[in-house]
C-alpha positions as CSV (number, residue, x, y, z in Angstrom):
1,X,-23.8,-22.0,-17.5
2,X,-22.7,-20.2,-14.1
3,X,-19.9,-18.6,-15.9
4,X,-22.6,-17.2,-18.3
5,X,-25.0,-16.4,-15.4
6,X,-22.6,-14.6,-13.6
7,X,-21.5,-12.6,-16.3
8,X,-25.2,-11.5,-17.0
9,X,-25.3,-10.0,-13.5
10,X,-21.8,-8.7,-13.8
11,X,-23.0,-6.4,-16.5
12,X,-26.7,-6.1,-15.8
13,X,-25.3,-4.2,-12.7
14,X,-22.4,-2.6,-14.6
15,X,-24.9,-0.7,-16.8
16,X,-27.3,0.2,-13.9
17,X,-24.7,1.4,-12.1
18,X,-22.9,3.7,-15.0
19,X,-26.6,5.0,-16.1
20,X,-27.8,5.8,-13.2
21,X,-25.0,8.1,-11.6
22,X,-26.1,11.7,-9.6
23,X,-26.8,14.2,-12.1
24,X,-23.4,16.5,-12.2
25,X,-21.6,14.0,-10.5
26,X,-19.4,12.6,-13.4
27,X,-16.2,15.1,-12.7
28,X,-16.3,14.3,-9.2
29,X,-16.2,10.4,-9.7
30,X,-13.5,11.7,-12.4
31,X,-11.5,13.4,-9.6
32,X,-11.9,11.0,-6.7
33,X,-10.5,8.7,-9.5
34,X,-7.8,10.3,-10.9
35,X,-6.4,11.1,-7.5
36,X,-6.2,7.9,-6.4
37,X,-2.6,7.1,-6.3
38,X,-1.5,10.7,-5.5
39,X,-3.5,11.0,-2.6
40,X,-2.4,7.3,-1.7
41,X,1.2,8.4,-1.8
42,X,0.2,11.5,0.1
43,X,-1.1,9.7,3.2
44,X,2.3,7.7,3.0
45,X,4.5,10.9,2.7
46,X,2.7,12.4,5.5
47,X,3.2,9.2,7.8
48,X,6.6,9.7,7.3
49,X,6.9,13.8,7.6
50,X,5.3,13.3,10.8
51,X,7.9,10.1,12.1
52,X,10.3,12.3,11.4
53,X,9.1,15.8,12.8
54,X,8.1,13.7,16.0
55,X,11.2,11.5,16.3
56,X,9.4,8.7,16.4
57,X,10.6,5.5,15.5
58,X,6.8,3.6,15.4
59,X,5.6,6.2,12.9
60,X,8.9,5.4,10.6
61,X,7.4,1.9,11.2
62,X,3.9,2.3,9.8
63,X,5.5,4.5,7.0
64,X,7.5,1.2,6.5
65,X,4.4,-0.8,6.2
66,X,2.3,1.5,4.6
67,X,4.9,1.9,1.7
68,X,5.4,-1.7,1.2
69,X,1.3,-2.0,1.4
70,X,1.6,0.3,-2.1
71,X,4.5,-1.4,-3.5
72,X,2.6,-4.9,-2.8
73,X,-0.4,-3.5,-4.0
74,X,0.5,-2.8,-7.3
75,X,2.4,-4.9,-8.1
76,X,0.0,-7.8,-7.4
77,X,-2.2,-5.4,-9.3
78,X,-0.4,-5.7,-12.4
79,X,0.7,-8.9,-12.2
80,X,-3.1,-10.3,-12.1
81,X,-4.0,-7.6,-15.6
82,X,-1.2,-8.9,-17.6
83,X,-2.3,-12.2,-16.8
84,X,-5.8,-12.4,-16.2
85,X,-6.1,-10.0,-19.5
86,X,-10.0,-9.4,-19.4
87,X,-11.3,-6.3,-20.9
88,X,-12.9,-3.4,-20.3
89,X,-16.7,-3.4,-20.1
90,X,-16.8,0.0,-23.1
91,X,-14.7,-2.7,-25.4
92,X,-16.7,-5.6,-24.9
93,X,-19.8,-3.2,-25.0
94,X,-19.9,-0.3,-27.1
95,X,-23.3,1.3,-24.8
96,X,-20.5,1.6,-21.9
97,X,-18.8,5.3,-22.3
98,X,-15.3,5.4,-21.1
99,X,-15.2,8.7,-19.0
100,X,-11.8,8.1,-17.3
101,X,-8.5,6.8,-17.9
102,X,-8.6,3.0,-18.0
103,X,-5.6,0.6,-19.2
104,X,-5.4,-2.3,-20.8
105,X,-6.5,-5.4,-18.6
106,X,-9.8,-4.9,-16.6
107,X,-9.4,-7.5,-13.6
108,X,-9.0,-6.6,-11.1
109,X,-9.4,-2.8,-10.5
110,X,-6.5,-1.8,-9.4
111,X,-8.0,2.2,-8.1
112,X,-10.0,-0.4,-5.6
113,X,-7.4,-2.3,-4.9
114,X,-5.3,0.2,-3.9
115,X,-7.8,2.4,-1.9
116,X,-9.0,-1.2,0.0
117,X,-4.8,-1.9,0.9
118,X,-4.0,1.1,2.2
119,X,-7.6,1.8,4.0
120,X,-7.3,-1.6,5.6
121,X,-3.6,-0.7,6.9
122,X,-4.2,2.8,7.5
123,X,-7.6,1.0,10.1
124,X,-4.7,-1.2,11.8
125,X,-2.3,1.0,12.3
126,X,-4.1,3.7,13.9
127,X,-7.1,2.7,15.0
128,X,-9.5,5.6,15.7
129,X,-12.4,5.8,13.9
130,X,-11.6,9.5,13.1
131,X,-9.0,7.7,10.6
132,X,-11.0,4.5,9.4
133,X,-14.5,5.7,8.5
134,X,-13.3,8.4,6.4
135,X,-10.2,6.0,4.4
136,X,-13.1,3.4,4.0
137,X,-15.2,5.8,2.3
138,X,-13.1,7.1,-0.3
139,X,-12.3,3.3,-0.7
140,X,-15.8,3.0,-1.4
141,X,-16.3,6.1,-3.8
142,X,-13.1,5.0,-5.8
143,X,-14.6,1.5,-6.3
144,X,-17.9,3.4,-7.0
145,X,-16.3,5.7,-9.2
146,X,-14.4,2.6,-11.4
147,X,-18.2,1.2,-12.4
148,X,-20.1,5.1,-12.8
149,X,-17.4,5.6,-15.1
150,X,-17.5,2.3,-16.9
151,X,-13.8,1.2,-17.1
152,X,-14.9,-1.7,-14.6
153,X,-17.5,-4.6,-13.9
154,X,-18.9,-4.5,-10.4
155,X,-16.7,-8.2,-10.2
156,X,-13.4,-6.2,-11.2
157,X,-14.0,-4.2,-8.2
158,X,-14.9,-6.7,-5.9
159,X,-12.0,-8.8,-6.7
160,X,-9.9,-5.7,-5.8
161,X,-11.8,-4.9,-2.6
162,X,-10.8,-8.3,-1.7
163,X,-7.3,-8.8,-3.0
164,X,-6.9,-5.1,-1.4
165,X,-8.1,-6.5,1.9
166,X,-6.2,-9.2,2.5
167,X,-2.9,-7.2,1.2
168,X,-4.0,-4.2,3.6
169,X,-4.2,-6.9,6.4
170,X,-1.1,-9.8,5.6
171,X,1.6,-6.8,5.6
172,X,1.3,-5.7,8.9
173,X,0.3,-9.1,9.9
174,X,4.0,-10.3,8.7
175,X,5.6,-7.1,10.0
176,X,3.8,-7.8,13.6
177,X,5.2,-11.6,13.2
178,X,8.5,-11.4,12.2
179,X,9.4,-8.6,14.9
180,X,9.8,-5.7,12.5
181,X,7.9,-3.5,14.7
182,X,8.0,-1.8,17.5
């Protein structure tokens, strides 16, 4: 009965959600989507350009981190789809439109996990809220974007804002306790 329950809320707001997007906005949800992962990589890359331009062995560090942060990420991403296996909201419902790349396995969303990782990591390691407000908003537009463009449920997301989180925060919590830093 809860299982049901919950599953009535989970697409109840699903279909809010993906009908009830900004006119015009669909390409951008498409973009901040589809970039995920590059732009992901990107912040890495450029963590470890600038420990290198600067000579700085604590930057190498939290390239370190922040690479194994990704690597984690998804892989624990893709371990939980193949075997979880729950699909997508447009297969189970044929009045959700796919308008963006989605894989096989719904749970969790990985996009959101990934963003919530790396945005939690990126908040630790250099904590100035120049850096953290704007990571934790793209975090939230991808795990925005993920519902508005129905290849998630609203509980696909949250599992990967939380499965991001505690990712985002155990890696540099292990780093910090075994000594690997600086």
């Amino acid at each position: 009965m809860l299982n049901l329950q919950f599953s009535t809320y989970d697409i109840t707001l699903l279909t809010w959600l993906h009908n009830h997007t900004i006119p015009g906005s669909i390409p951008v949800l498409q973009f901040i989507s589809n970039a995920t992962t590059f732009a992901s990589i990107l912040v890495v890359l450029i963590v470890l350009v600038l420990s290198i331009v600067k000579k700085s062995k604590i930057l190498r560090m939290k390239f370190f981190m922040l690479a194994v942060v990704l690597i984690l990420a998804s892989a624990v991403s893709q371990g939980l789809k193949f075997s979880i296996d729950r699909e997508r909201p447009f297969v189970t419902y044929p009045y959700i439109e796919k308008l963006s790349a989605g894989g096989d396995s719904s749970f969790p969303s990985g996009h959101t996990l990934e963003a919530f990782a790396l945005a939690l990591t990126l908040s630790l390691l250099f904590s100035k809220k120049s850096i953290a407000i704007p990571v934790y908003v793209w975090a939230v537009l991808i795990a925005y974007s993920r519902m508005a463009l129905g290849v998630h449920y609203p509980s696909d997301v949250l599992g990967g804002m939380l499965i991001g989180t505690f990712i985002g925060w155990i890696v540099p919590w292990i780093f910090n306790r075994t000594g690997l830093t600086m």
